[in-house]
C-alpha positions in Angstrom: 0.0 0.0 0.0 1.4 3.5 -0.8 1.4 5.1 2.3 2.2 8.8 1.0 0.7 12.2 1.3 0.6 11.7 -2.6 1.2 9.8 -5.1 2.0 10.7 -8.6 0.5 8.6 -11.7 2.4 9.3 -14.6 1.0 9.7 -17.6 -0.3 5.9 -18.7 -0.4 4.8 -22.4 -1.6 1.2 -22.3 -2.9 -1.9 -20.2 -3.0 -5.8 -20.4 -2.4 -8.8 -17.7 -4.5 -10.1 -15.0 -5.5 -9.1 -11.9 -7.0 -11.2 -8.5 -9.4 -9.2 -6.8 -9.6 -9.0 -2.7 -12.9 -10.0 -1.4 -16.0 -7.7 -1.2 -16.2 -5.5 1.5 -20.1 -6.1 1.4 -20.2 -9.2 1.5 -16.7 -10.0 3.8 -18.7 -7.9 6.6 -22.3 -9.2 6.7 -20.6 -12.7 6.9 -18.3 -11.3 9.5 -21.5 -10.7 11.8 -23.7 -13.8 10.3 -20.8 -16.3 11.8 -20.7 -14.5 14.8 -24.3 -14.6 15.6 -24.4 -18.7 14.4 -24.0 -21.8 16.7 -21.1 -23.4 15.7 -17.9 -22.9 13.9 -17.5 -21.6 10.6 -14.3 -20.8 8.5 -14.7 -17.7 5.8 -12.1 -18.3 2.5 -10.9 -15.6 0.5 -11.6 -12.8 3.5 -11.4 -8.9 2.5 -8.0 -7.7 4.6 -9.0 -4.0 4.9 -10.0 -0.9 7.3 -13.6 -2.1 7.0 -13.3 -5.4 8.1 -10.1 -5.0 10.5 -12.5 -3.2 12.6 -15.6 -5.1 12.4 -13.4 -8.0 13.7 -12.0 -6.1 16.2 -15.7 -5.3 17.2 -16.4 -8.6 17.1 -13.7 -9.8 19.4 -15.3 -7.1 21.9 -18.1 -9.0 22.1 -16.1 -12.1 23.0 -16.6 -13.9 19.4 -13.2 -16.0 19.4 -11.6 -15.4 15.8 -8.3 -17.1 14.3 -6.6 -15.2 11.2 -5.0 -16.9 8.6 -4.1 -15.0 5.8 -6.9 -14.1 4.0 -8.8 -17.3 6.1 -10.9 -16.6 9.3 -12.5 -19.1 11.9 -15.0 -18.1 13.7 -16.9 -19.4 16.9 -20.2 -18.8 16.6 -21.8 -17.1 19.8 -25.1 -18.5 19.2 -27.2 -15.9 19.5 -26.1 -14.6 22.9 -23.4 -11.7 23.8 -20.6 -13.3 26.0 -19.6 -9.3 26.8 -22.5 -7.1 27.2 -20.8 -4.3 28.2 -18.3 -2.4 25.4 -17.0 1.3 23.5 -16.6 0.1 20.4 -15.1 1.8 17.2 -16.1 1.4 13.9 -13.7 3.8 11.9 -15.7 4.6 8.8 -17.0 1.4 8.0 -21.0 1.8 7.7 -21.5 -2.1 7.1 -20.0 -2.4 10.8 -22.4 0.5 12.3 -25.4 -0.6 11.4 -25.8 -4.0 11.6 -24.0 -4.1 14.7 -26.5 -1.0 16.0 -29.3 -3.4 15.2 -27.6 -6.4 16.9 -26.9 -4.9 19.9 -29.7 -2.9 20.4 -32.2 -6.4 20.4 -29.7 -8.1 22.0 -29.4 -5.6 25.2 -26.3 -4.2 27.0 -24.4 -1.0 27.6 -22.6 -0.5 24.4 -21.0 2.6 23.1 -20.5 2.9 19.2 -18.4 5.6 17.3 -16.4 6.1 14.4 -14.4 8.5 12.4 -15.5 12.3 11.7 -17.1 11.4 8.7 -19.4 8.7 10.3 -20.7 11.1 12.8 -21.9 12.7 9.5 -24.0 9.5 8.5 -27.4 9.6 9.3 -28.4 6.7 11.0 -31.3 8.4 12.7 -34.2 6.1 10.3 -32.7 3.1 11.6 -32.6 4.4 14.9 -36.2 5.5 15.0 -37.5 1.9 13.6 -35.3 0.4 16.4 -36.8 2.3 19.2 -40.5 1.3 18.0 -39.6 -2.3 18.9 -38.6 -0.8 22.5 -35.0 -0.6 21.9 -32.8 1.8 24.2 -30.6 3.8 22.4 -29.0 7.3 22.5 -27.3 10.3 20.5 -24.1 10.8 22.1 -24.3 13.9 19.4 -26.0 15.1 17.0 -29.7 13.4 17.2 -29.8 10.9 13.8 -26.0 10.9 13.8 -23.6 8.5 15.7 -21.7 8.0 18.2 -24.5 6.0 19.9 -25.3 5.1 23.7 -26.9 1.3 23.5 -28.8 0.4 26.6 -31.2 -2.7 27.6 -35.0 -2.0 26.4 -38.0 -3.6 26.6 -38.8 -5.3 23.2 -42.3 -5.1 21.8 -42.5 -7.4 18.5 -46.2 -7.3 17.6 -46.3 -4.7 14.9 -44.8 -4.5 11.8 -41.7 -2.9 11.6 -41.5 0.5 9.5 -37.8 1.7 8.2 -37.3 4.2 5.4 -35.7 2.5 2.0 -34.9 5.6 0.2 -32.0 7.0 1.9 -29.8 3.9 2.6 -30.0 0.3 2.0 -27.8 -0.4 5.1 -30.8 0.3 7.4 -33.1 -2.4 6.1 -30.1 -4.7 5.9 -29.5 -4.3 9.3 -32.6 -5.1 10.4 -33.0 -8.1 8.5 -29.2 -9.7 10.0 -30.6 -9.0 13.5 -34.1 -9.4 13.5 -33.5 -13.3 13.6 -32.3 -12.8 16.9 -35.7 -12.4 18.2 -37.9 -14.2 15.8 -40.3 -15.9 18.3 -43.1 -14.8 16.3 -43.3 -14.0 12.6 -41.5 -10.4 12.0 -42.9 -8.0 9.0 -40.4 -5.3 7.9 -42.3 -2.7 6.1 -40.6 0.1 4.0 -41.1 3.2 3.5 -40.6 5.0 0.1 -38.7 3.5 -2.9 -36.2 1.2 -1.5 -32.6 2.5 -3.0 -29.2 0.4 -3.4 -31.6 -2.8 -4.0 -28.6 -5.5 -5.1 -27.2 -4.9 -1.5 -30.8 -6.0 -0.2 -30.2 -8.8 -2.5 -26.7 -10.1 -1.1 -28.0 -9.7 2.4 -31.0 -12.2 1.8 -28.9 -14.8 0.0 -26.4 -14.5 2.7 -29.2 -15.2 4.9 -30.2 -17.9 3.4 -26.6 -19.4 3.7 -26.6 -19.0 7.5 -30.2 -20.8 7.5 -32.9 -18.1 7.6 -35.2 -17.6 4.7 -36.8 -14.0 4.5 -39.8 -14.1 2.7 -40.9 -11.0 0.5 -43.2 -8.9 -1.3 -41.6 -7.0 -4.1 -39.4 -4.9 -2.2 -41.9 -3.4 0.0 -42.3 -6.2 3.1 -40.0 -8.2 4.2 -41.1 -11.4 6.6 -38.7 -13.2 8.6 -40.0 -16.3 9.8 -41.0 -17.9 13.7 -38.2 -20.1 15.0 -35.6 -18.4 12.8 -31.9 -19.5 14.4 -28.6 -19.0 12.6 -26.8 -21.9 12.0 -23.2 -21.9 10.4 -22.3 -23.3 6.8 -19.5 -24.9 8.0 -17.5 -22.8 5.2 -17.8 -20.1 3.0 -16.1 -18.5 0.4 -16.0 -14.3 -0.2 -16.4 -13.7 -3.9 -13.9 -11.2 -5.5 -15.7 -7.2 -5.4 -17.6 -6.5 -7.8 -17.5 -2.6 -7.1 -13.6 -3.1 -7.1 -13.6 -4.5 -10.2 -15.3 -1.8 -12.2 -12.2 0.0 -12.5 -10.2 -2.5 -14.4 -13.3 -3.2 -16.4 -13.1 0.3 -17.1 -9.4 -0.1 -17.5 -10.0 -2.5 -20.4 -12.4 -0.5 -22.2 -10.3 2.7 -22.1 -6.7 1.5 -22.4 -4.9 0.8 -25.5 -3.4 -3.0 -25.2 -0.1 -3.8 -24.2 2.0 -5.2 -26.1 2.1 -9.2 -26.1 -1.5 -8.7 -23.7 -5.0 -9.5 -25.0 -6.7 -7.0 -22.7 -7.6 -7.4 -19.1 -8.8 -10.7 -17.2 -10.2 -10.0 -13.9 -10.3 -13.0 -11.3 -12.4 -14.0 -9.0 -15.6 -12.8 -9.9 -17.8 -13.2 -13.3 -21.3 -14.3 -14.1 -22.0 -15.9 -11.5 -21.6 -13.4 -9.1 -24.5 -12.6 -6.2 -23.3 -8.8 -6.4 -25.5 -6.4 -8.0 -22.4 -4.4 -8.9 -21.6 -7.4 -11.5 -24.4 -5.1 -13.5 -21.6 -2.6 -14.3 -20.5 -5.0 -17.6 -23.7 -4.1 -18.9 -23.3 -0.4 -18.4 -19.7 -0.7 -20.0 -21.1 -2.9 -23.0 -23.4 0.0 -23.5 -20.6 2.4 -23.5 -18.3 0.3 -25.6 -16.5 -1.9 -24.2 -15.8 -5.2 -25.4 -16.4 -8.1 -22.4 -16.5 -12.1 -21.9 -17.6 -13.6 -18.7 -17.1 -16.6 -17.2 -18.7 -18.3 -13.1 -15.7 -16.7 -11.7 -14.0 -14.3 -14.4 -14.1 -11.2 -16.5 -12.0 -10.6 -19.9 -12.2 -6.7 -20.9 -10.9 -5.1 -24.4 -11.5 -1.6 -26.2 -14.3 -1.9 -28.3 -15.8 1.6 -29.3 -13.4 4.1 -29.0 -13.8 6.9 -27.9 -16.6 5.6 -25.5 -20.5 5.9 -26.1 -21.7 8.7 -23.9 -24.8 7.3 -22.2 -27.9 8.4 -20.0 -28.3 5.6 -17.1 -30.5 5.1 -14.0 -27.6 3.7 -11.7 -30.0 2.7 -8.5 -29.1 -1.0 -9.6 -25.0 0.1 -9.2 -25.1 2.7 -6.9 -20.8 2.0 -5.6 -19.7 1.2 -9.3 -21.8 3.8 -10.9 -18.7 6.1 -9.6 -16.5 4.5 -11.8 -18.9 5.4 -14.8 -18.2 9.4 -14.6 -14.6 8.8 -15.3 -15.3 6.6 -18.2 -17.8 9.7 -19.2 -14.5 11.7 -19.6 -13.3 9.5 -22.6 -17.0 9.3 -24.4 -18.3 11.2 -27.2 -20.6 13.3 -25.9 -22.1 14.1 -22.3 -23.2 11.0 -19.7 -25.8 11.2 -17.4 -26.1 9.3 -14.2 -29.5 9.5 -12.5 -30.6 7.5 -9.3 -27.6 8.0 -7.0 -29.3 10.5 -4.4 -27.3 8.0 -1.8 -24.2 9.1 -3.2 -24.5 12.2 -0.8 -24.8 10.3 2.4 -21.6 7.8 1.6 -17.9 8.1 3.5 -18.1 11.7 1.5 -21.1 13.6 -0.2 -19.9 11.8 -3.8 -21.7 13.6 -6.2 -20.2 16.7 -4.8 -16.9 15.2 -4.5 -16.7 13.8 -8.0 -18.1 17.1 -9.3 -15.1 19.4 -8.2 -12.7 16.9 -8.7 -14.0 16.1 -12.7 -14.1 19.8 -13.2 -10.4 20.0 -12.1 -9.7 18.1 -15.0 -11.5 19.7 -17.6 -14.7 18.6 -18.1 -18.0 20.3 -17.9 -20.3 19.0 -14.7 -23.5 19.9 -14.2 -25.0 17.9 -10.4 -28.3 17.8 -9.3 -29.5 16.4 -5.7 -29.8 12.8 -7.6 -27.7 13.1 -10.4 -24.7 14.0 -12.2 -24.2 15.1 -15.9 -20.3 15.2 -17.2 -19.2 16.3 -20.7 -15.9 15.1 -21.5 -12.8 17.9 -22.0 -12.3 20.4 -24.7 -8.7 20.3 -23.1 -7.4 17.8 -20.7 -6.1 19.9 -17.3 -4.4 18.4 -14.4 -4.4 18.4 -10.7 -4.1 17.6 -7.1 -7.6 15.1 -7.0 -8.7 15.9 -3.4 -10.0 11.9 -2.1 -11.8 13.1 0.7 -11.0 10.0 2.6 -13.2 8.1 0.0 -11.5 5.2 -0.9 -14.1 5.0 -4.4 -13.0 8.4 -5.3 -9.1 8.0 -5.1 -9.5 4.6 -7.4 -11.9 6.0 -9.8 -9.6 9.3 -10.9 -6.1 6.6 -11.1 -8.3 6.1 -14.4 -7.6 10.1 -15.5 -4.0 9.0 -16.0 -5.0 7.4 -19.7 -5.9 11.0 -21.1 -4.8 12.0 -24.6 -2.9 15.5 -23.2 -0.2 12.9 -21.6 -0.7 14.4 -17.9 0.3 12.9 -15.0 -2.4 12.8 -12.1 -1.5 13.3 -8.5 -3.6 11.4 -6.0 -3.4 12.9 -2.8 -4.0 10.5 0.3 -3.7 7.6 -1.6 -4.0 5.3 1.5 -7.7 5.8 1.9 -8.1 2.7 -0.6 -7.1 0.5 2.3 -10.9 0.5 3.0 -11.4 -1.9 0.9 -9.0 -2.5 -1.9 -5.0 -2.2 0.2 -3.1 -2.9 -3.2 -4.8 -1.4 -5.2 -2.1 1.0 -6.7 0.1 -1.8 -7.2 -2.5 -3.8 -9.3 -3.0 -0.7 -11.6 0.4 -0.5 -12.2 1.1 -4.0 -12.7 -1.3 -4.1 -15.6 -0.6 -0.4 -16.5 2.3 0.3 -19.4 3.5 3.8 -20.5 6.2 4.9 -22.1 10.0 4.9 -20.4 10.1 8.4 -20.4 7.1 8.8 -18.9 8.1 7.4 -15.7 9.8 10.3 -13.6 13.3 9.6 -12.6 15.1 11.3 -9.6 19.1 10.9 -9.5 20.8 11.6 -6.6 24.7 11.4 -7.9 27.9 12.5 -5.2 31.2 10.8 -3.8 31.5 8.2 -1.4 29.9 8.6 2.2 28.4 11.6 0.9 25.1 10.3 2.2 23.4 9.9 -1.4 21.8 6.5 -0.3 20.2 8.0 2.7 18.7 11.1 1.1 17.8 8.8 -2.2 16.0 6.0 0.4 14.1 8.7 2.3 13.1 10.9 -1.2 11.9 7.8 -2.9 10.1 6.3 0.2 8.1 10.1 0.8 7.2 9.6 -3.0 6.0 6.3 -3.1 8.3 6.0 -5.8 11.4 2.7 -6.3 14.5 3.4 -5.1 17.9 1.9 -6.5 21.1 1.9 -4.9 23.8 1.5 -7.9 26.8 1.5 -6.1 25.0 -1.7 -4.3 25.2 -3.2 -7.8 28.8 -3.0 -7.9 29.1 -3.8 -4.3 26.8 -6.9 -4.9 29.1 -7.4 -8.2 32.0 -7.8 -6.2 30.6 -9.8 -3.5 28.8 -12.4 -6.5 32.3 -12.8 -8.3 33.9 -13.8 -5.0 31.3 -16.5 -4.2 32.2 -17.7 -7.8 35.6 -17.6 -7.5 36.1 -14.6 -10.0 38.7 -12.6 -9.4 38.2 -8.6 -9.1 40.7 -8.5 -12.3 39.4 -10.8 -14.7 37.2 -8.0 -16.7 35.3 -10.7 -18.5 34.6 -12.8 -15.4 33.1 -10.4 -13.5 30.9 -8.5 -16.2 29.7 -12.3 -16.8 28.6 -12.1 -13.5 26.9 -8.6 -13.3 24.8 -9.4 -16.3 22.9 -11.8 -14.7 22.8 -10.3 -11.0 19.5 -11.8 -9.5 19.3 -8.3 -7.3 16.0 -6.6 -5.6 15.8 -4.0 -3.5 13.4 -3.6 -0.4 13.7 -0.5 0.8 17.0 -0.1 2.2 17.8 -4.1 2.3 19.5 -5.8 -0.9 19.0 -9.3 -1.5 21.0 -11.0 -3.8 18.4 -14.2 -4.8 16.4 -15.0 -1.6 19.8 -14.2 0.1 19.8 -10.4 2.6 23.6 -9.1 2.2 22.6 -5.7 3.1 25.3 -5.8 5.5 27.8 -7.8 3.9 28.0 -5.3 0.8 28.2 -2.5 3.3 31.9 -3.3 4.7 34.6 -1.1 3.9 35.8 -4.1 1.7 32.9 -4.2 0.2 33.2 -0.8 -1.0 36.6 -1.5 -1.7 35.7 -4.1 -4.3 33.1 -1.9 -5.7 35.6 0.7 -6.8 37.9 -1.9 -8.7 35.2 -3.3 -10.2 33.4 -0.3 -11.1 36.6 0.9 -13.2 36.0 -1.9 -15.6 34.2 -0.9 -19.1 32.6 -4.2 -20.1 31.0 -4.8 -15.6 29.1 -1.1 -16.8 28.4 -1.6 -19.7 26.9 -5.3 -18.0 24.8 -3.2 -15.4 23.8 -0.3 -17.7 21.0 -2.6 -18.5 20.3 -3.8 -15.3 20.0 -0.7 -13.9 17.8 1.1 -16.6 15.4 -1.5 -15.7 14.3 -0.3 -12.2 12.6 2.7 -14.1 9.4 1.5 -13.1 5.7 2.6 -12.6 5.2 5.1 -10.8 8.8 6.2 -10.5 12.2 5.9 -9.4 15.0 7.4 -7.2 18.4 6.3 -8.3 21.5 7.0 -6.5 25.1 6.3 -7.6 28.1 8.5 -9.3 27.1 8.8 -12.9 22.7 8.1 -12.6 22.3 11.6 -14.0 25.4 11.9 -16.7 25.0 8.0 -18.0 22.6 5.6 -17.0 19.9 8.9 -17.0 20.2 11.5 -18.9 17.0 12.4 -19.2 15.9 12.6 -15.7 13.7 15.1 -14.8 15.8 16.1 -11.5 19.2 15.9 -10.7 21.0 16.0 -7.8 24.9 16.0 -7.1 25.2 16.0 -2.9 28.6 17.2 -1.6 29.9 17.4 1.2 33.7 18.0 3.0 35.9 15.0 3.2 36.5 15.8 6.6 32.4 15.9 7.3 32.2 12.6 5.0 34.9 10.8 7.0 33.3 12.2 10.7 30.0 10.5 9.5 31.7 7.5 8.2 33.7 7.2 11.5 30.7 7.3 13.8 29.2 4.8 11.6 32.4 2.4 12.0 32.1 2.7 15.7 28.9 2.2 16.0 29.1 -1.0 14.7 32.1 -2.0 17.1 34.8 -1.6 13.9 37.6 0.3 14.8 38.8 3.2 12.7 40.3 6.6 12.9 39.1 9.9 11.2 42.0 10.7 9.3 42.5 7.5 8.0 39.1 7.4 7.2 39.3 10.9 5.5 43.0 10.4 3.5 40.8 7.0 2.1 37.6 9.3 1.2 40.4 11.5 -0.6 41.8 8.6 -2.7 38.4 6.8 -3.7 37.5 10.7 -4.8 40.6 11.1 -7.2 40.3 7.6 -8.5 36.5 7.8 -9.5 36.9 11.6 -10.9 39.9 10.4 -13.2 38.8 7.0 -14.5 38.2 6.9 -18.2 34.7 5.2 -18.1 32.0 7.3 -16.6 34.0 9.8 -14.2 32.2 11.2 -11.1 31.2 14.8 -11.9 27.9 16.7 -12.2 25.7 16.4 -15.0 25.1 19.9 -16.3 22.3 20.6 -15.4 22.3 19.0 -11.4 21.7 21.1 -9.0 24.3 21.0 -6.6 23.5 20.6 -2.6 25.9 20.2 0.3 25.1 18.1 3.3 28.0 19.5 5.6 26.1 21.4 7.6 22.7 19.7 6.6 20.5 17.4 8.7 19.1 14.5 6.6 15.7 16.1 7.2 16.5 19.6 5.7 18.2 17.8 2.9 15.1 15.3 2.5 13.0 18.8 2.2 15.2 20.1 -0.4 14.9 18.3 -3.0 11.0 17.5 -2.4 11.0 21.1 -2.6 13.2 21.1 -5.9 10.7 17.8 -7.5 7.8 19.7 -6.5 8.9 23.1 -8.9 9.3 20.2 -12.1 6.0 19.1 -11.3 2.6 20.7 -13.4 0.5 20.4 -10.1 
């Protein structure tokens, strides 16, 4: 997961591969709750591992619901029926499909609970779900704002003889919450009557075959009663499996349809949920058919291609998609003419007020918005801008603009708060770019050049971790060069022998460790013999020309920060910052000395400085590659510098190349 205050999207020219997608939230949380409330034992495959359900279990474990975590494997001891705690604050972050089901549990169930969540969530009205509750006797008080959490739960007395009245037409969640707890207290036959057009209806949809699953059939009338029979109890499946999300797959299915293929890559394949699928989000492949795309579905996959290009522009009632219909505004940017989405009044009561939110952010990048209370009208760009896209903590909102990075100006997109995906989809910026290609220039490059122990691999480490962006050491080629021709017996001499060697380095970097196959020799490399070896390797033609190769290859989506002695005059010329770090020999050699010592290895500064002095000569004279500054680095010295200050500078120096 990119955990930045931004991350940058270069400009992206084409897609192809496959992706697995993680579980759905939806459906990972109601089975969460469904397991808990069961008799017996039941194991949940293929789990969501997000911010959603992390805190649902945690909830859950409150209660005194034993789990064991497995991966992405949970097993879960039912609590058949009955609270083992009845007494607990409990947090729920943002995650709505915690709040309210668990309000509704609780709340028949009886205790003293206390339930909050994030800002946000204090700004979700829960006060129709509340008032429906109370009718049945239920004790339960605003802690805030009346309709809003945080909630007081106490004990009431229950009164089951009427049906039950809950408005449909501002969120699904409330009915759903009724109908997972209501079995609780089923002694009789229970109506649930709702008010107004019921919204979000696939969600009821999952939530009743779910039911189903755990043993209690809900009978209904259209989608105006709902009757959950005498006698209901849940009983566990034994196992179950989480289906891939649906809502998280829209945006690769809209990745196929507006990305060029790669090279080599028939489009995209999406695994882990197809036809099949009990999600009412699957319905997005017909509203991207309609718009142009070309898709083939299979029980448990998707294949996506451009078909129409540019898109269709289309008008759509999007009550049936209400999550994925999100993803359909940034497809309108790439359609020939303007898209309408209607239906998606509950857009405004979600983790932000999305119509809003999509709105500014759309307009940021050109297009011409026009948003009513229940809808949201978006003609593509006349001309492509970019922009910081605000996320407003909406995980749906960061994923959905990614997609702006495929416009026809070549613009990078900056994503600010990128994390907020770990609600529900963690690696999510890692699946885009594994399926994403552009072109090499594209991809921003930061070099970070100076002499030995100037600190270049601290500053480049730091800079590329505060970008998101990869990182590569060069000098821990050569280093791992060295060390590789020794374990084979290659002398330091033989010119031939050891560029045979560097050309098939197995070498990855993670973060500021260096494995050489499965192998860590982060500290073995970083021995003064090490270094040693590096130089008189590094002064052979035919071991750089070996790793020019090798090295030009970690230019990767969505960047890189390269450090070495000739990144920015040889390996990239073309970077779009350089950065030649000085400092004194005698202020090298102090750092290097406190370093030594630390580390129990005894040294002395001037040796340490008359060394620093020799290495300098020898790399600034050799024929291949000298050390010196490109011509148009910008020079910084550390001497007086804190790593911090220097970090700052040349984040402050990326940020003026930037079009943000």
């Amino acid at each position: 997961m990119f955990d930045t205050e931004f991350l940058d999207i270069p400009a992206l020219t084409g897609a192809g591969g496959s992706v697995h997608l993680p579980g759905s939230k939806s459906i990972s949380n109601r089975v969460l709750l469904l397991a808990a409330l069961s008799e017996g034992r039941t194991t949940v495959h293929d789990l969501l591992a997000s911010d959603d359900t992390a805190v649902m279990l945690a909830a859950l474990r409150q209660l005194g619901c034993t789990v064991a975590q497995s991966g992405n494997s949970a097993v879960i001891d039912g609590l058949g029926g009955q609270l083992a705690q009845r007494q607990a604050r409990l947090y729920l972050g943002n995650a709505g499909t915690a709040m309210r089901p668990l309000t509704a549990a609780l709340a028949l169930l009886g205790g003293d609970f206390e339930l909050s969540g994030v800002p946000r969530m204090h700004e979700r009205p829960i006060g129709d779900l509340v008032n429906a509750l109370r009718g049945l006797g239920c004790a339960i008080d605003y802690l805030g704002e009346d309709g809003f959490p945080p909630l007081r739960i106490r004990t009431g007395q229950l009164t089951l003889d009427a049906p039950i009245r809950v408005r449909g037409d501002v969120s699904s969640q409330f009915l759903t919450a009724l109908l997972l707890a209501l079995p609780l207290v089923a002694a009789r036959d229970i109506h649930i009557d709702v008010v107004g057009e019921l919204i979000s209806k696939p969600y009821v949809e999952i939530t009743l075959n779910l039911l189903a699953r755990f043993g209690i059939t809900v009978q209904r009338e259209g989608w105006q009663r709902f009757t959950i029979p005498a006698g209901s109890r849940y009983r566990s499946p034994g196992e179950i499996h989480v289906e891939g999300d649906a809502s998280s797959a829209s945006y690769f299915i809209a990745l196929g349809a507006i990305a060029a293929g790669a090279t080599g890559q028939n489009g995209i394949e999406i695994a882990g949920v197809g036809a099949d699928s009990i999600q009412g989000d699957i319905r997005f492949v017909e509203a991207a058919r309609m718009m142009g795309a070309h898709i083939a579905s299979t029980p448990n996959t998707l294949r996506i291609s451009r078909g129409a290009w540019p898109l269709k522009a289309i008008t759509l009632d999007c009550n049936h998609i209400p999550d994925a219909a999100m993803t359909l505004a940034v497809m309108a940017l790439y359609a020939d003419g303007t898209t309408t989405l209607s239906n998606i009044a509950s857009w405004r009561v979600k983790e932000t007020d999305r119509i809003a939110a999509m709105a500014c952010e759309l307009r940021k990048l050109g297009a011409g918005v026009e948003e009513g209370a229940d809808y949201i009208r978006i003609t593509p760009p006349i001309q492509w801008r970019t922009a910081p896209i605000h996320t407003y903590d909406d995980h749906r909102v960061a994923m959905c603009f990614s997609l702006a990075a495929f416009n026809p100006a070549r613009l990078p997109v900056r994503i600010l708060d990128p994390k907020c995906v770990a609600k529900t989809f963690p690696d999510y910026f890692e699946a885009l770019f594994s399926v994403s290609v552009t072109e090499r220039r594209l991809i921003p490059v930061i070099c970070v050049d100076g002499p030995t122990a100037s600190g270049k691999g601290t500053l480049a480490a730091l800079v590329a971790h505060r970008l998101g962006y990869h990182y590569l050491d060069s000098g821990a080629l050569y280093r791992l060069t060295a060390f590789a021709a020794g374990r084979a017996g290659v002398t330091l001499d033989d010119e031939a022998g050891v560029a045979a060697v560097a050309r098939t380095l197995p070498v990855r970097f993670q973060g500021e460790q260096v494995f050489l196959g499965q192998d860590d020799v982060s500290d073995a490399i970083r021995s003064e013999a090490a270094g040693m070896a590096a130089s008189r390797v590094s002064v052979h033609p035919a071991v750089r020309d070996a790793l020019t190769e090798l090295q030009r290859g970690f230019r990767q989506l969505p960047g890189l920060v390269a450090d070495g002695r000739d990144m920015g005059t040889v390996i990239f010329p073309d970077a779009a910052l350089k950065i030649f770090l000085t400092a004194s020999a005698r202020h090298r050699a102090e750092r290097r000395h406190k370093q030594l010592i630390s580390k129990g290895i005894p040294a002395t500064i001037a040796a340490i400085e008359q060394d620093l002095e020799a290495r300098d000569a020898r790399d600034m004279s050799r024929q291949s590659a000298p050390l010196k500054p490109a011509d148009d680095a910008r020079p910084l010295d550390n001497s007086e510098l804190s790593i911090e200050k220097s970090v700052a500078q040349v984040l402050d120096w990326w940020q003026g190349t930037r079009p943000f």
